[in-house]
C-alpha positions, -999 to 999 in steps of 0.1 A, spaced: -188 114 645 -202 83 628 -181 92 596 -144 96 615 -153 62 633 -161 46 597 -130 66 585 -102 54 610 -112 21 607 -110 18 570 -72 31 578 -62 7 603 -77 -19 599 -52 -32 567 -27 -16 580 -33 -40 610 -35 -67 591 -4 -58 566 14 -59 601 0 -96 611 10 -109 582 46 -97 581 48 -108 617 36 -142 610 53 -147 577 24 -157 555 44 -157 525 47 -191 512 80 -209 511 102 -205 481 140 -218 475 160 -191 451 197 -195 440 212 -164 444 242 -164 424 275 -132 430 310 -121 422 332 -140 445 356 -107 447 335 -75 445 344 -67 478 325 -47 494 292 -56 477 291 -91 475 325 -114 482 342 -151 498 361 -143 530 387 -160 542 367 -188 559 352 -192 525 314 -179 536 300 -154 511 293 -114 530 289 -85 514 259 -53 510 244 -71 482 247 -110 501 232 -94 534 196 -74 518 190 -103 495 190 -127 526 170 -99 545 146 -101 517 143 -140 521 133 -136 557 105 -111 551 93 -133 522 98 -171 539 124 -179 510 154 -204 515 183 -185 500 214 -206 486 244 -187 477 265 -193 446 301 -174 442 313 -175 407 337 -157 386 316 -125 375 316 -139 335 303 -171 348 276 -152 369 262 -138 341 262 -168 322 244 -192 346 215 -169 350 210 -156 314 219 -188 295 217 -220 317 192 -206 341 209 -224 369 207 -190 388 175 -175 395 185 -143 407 217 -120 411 231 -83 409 236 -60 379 244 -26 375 217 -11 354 222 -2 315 195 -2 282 215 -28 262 213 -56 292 178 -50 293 168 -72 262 176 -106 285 169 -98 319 147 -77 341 157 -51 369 147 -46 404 145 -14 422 181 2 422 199 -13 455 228 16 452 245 42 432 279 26 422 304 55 416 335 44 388 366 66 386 399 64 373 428 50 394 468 54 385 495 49 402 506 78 429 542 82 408 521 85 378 509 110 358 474 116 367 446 109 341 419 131 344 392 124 320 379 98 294 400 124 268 425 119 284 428 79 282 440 79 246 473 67 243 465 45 276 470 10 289 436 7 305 422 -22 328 385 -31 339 371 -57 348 356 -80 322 316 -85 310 310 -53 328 293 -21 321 328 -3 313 336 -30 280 300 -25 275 307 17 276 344 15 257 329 -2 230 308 27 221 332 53 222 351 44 189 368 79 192 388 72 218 428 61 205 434 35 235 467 19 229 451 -12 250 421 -21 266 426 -47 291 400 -72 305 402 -90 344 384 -118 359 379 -88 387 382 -55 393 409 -63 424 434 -80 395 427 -43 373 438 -27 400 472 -54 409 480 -45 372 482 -11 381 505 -15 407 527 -33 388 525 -15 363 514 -34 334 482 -14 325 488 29 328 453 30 348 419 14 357 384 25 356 371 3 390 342 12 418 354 37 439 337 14 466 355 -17 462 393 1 451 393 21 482 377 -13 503 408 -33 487 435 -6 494 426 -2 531 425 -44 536 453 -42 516 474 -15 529 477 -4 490 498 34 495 507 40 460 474 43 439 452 71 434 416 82 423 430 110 394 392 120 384 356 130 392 336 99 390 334 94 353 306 68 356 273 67 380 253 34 379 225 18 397 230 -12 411 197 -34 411 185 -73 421 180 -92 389 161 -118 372 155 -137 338 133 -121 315 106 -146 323 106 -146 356 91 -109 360 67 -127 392 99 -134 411 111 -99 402 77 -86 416 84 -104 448 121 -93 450 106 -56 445 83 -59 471 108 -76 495 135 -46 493 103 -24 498 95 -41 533 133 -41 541 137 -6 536 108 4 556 117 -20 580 151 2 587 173 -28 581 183 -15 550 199 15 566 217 -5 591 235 -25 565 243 8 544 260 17 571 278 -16 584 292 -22 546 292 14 528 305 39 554 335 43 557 353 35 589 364 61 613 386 41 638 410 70 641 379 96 655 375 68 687 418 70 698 412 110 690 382 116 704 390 152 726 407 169 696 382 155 677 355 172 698 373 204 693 375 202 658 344 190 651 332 220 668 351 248 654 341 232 619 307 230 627 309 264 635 328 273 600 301 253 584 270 267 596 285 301 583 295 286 550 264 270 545 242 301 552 262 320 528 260 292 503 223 289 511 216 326 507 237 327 474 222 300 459 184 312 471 198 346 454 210 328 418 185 309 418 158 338 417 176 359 396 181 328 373 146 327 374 142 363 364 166 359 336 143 331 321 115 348 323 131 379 306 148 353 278 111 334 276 91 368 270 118 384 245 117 352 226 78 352 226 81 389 213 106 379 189 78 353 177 51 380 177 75 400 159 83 375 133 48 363 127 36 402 124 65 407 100 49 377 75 15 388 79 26 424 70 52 413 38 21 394 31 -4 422 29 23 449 16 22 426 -17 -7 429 -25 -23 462 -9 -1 485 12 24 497 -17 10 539 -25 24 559 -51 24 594 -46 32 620 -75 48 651 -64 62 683 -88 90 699 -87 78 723 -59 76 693 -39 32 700 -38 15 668 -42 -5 657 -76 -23 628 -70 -20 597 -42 -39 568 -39 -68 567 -9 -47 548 15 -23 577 19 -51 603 30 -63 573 53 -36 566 70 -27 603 76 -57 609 87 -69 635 57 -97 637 32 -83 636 -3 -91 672 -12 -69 684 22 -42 675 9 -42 676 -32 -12 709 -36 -2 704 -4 38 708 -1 49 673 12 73 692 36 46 700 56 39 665 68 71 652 72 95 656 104 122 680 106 148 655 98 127 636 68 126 671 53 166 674 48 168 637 40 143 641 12 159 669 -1 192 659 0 179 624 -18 158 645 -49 187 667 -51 212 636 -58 184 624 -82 183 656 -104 217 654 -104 212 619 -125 240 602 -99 212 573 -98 182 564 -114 162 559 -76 170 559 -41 155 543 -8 151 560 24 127 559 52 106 588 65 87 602 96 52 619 85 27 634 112 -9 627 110 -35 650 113 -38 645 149 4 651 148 8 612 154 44 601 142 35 572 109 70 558 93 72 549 57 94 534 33 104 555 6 121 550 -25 118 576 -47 126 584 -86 121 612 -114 86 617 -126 87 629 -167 59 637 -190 56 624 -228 84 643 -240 108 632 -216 110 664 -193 111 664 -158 84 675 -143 85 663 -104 88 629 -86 76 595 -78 78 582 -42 65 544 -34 56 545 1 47 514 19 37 523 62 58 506 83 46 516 117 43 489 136 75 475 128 91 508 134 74 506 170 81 469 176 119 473 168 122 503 190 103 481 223 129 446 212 152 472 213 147 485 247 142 451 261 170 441 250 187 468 271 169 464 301 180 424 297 213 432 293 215 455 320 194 429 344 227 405 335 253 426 344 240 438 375 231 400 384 268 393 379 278 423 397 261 416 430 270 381 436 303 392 434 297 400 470 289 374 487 317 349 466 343 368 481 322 362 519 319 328 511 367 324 501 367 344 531 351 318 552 372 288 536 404 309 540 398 310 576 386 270 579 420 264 566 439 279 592 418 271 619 423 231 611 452 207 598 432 178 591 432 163 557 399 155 555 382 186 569 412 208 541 391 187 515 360 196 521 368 234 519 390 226 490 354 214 471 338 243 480 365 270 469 363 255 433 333 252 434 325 292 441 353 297 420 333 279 395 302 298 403 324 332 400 332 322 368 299 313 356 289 348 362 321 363 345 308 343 315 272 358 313 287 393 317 310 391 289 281 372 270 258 404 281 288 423 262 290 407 230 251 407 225 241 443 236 272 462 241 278 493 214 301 489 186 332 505 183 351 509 151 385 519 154 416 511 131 444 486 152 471 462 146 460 429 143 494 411 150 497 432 180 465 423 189 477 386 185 504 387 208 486 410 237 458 379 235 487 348 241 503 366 268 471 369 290 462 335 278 496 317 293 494 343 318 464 331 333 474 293 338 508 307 350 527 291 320 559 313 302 550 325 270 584 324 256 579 289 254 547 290 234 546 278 199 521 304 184 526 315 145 515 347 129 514 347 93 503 384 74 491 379 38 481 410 32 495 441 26 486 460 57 489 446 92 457 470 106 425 461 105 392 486 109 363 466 132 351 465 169 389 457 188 372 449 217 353 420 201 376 407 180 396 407 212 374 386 229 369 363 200 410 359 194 408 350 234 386 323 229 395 304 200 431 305 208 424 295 247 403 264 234 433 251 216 458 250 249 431 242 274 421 209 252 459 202 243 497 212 256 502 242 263 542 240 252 537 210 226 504 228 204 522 246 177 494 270 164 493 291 129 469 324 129 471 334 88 455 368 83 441 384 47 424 407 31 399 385 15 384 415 -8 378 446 -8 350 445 15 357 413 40 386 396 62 399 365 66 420 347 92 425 312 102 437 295 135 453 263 124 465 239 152 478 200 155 463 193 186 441 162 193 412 176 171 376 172 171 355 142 165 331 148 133 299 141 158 311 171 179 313 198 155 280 214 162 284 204 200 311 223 209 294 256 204 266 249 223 268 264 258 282 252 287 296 220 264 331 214 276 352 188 253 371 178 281 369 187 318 390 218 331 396 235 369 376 265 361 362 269 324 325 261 321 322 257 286 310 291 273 342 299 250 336 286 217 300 296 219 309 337 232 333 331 200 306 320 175 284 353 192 311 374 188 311 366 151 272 368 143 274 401 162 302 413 136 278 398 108 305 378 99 315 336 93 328 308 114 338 279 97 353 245 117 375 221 101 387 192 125 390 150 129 401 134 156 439 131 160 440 157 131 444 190 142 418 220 144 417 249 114 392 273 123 380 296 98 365 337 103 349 356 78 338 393 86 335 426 72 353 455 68 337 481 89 335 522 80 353 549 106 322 566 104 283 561 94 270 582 59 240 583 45 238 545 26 223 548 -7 206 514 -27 
């Protein structure tokens, strides 16, 4: 009992006198000059009556009366903000949003807010979707902000003009009248000027395209006052004020929910209903992915960890084989063996004299027997001077032991034939650990493919439930929210579509047939234009045959897949009416093929050559695709043991090179 007293007090005692001395304001007195952008509405702006509000204005002075400072306001230009506190030092403190190359002259608080940057274009415009998408652009911002500081990096990007405002309020007034094609602003302070405004005619085309924090700042020296600007958000924040203002300056105004309010009620509750069953299906499906994501890492982690052992027990073995494991074995021509080196007997388990004139038959399997009679009768035939095969021989305890075999004529001095020569090297474990890779593989693939298959299920509860929200409601912002959530299962739907086909390519059995490979062309382009609902007869698509034979002998189902890809990256990243595209197709040699997809789209930076067949990289941002296609194509490829070569620069078309071999109808014996 003595202990707990001692304990509790220890506890509330500071924090009884933490609370004393934020009640009595202990901090000692400090004047600060607080310096903002006199139109970053809603952040930090002049009104009308020329007083300085805003987010930013209302927790810095909340921070002054928890510390005892005397705050004094400056409004400037935003250039001239920046210049007062970093070069003059006639401002102590002010608000930046937070990026690496600023950080070499000033010091950053604790972030204040996320600050969400989209692109905006007027509503008869052309949307623009993406950074991609801006080349070729009028584009405003705002100057000295992080956007110049972002545009300037991106040296691939063909802007026909970048132009730079005192604010982001005059970007926008360019858009409107139309002297810049878009802006890149705060979605904050666009939408806060378009509502005081009564601005009908602009709109956010994009996802946010940047996110940055917002933060208090100071000069690099002055990392005390930074310290105390830290600590001062801290006590605001626990303090609640914080909150209050988020919500006075940041959320968006419902005035039209107050002259509404019954049909609100009854909406409200019929979508709260709607999403309660959405979001326990979502829940449930993303608790479901989410395991069986799990599961599929831990299958991927131990196959590559076997693939490791594998690898490392291959070495150790090529290593050994060199210098130790290599037996030759001398065998007549009544196939009894002569003479064979110590480690033979060992590792079938005999003692040498068992087995000296012992037909070698006897201790192979069924099949080894006709393979290696097949093989000595081609070499007594002198059709070649050896030949490799691999064998199954039982032990003495009838254990299965595979060995590499490659056998040749055996003659005395005068040249006669008198029997054989086999090099046998064991090969057991390999033999063992290729057959358990093997079945892993399969039980992987399989695992992946019934993943795919049973979300399937509830996807289609989860459209179900949207489908209904939408005719259960007509209210713009409610149709939104469902409208999110459909591309986003649709999204998820597609995801799994893409692992499926991926659990294809890498595990699926090869078939080798003999097809037409300009039919397979056009069957490819007309599900491709297909799919987006675009008419193929307007399609600009090329086949050139340099070869004498239009068919082609390999897998049709994979080069199906891989024709699919490549040719859907090229209208997905350009126009699907505008791209003229050239597939050439040859008979490189007698043994390989060659085609090439040429296009004159917008091409591919040099930095992104290696990027773009990485998974889930996506070039530029589309509805559905997840950015799986160029790197299914470049598996599709490896599988066929063939070459994919990428030739591309930005503004310069796209020539994609393949490279694989000619496959056989059907599988003989392969002789080295």
């Amino acid at each position: 009992m003595k202990h707990s007293r001692t304990l509790l007090l220890s506890i509330f005692i500071p924090l009884g006198l933490f609370g004393q001395s934020k009640s009595n304001n202990t901090f000692p007195e400090k004047s600060i000059n607080y310096g903002i952008d006199k139109t970053y509405e809603p952040y930090e702006f002049v009104n009308k009556d020329g007083e300085a509000e805003g987010f930013n204005v209302d927790i810095v002075q909340a921070i002054a009366k928890e510390l005892n400072w005397e705050i004094s306001i400056y409004p400037y230009d935003w250039k001239i903000v920046r210049y007062k506190l970093e070069v003059t030092n006639e401002l102590d403190a002010s608000a930046y949003f937070k990026t690496a190359a600023r950080e070499d002259s000033i010091l950053f608080s604790r972030p204040i807010s996320l600050v969400y940057y989209s692109i905006f274009t007027r509503s008869d415009k052309n949307p623009v979707e993406d950074l991609f998408s801006l080349s070729g652009k009028k584009v405003a911002i705002q100057e000295v902000t992080i956007v110049e500081e972002y545009f300037n990096q991106l040296g691939f990007l063909d802007l026909e003009q970048l132009q730079t405002y005192t604010s982001e309020s005059a970007a926008i007034d360019a858009v409107v009248r139309g002297e810049a094609d878009c802006a890149i602003t705060s979605f904050m302070t666009t939408n806060y000027k378009m509502e005081a405004e009564n601005i009908s005619n602009i709109q956010s085309s994009s996802d946010p395209v940047f996110i940055a924090e917002y933060c208090f700042v100071v000069n690099k020296k002055e990392s005390a006052l930074l310290d105390s600007l830290n600590w001062g958000l801290r006590l605001v924040k626990a303090s609640g004020e914080y909150d209050a203002l988020y919500q006075k300056w940041l959320t968006p105004k419902k005035g039209w929910w107050e002259e509404n309010i019954e049909i609100v009620i009854i909406i409200v509750a019929v979508f709260f209903l709607l999403a309660v069953m959405t979001l326990v299906y979502i829940y449930s499906l993303q608790k479901s992915v989410r395991k069986k994501s799990q599961l599929i890492k831990r299958e991927i982690q131990n196959r590559t960890e076997a693939e490791w052992e594998l690898r490392e027990s291959e070495n150790l073995r090529s290593k050994m084989e060199a210098f130790t494991s290599v037996m030759l074995v001398d065998i007549n021509l009544e196939q009894s063996i002569i003479q064979a080196p110590k480690l033979f007997y060992s590792i079938l388990g005999f003692d040498e004299n068992e087995l000296n004139g012992v037909n070698i038959h006897q201790l192979l399997s069924a099949n080894s027997v006709v393979k290696d009679k097949e093989i000595k009768s081609i070499l007594l035939n002198n059709e070649f001077s050896f030949l490799d095969a691999e064998y199954e021989f039982k032990t003495s305890s009838n254990v299965p032991v595979w060995m590499d075999s490659s056998t040749s004529l055996l003659y005395d001095i005068n040249n006669k034939i008198v029997g054989f020569k086999q090099f046998l090297r064991d090969i057991t474990p390999l033999k063992e650990a290729n057959l358990n890779l093997k079945d892993l593989n399969a039980e992987l693939a399989n695992f992946m493919y019934k993943t795919s298959h049973d979300v399937r299920g509830p996807i289609a509860n989860v459209l179900g439930l949207v489908n209904l929200g939408n005719l259960t409601t007509n209210d713009k912002e409610i149709l939104s929210y469902f409208s999110m959530i459909e591309k986003s299962v649709h999204k998820l739907e597609h995801i799994f579509n893409d692992f499926r086909e991926v659990s294809f390519i890498l595990h699926g059995d090869l078939n080798i047939t003999t097809f037409d490979v300009k039919e397979l062309v056009e069957e490819v382009s007309i599900a491709i234009f297909l799919k987006r609902n675009k008419d193929i007869k307007r399609a600009k698509i090329d086949f050139e045959l340099l070869s004498e034979s239009k068919f082609i002998t390999s897998d049709r189902a994979l080069l199906k897949r891989l024709f699919y890809q490549l040719m859907e990256n090229v209208f997905e990243h350009n126009s699907y009416y505008d791209t003229q595209l050239k597939i050439t197709y040859e008979k490189y040699n007698s043994t390989h093929y060659k085609i090439y997809f040429e296009d004159d789209g917008i091409g591919i930076p040099e930095e992104l050559h290696k990027k773009v067949f990485e998974v889930f990289f996506k070039g530029k941002r589309s509805d559905i695709n997840v950015g799986m296609g160029l790197y299914m194509a470049k598996k599709v490829i490896t599988r066929l043991n063939g070459e994919l070569n990428l030739k591309s620069e930005s503004g310069g078309g796209t020539t994609i090179e393949i490279l694989f071999p000619v496959r056989q109808m059907t599988e003989n014996i392969t002789y080295n």
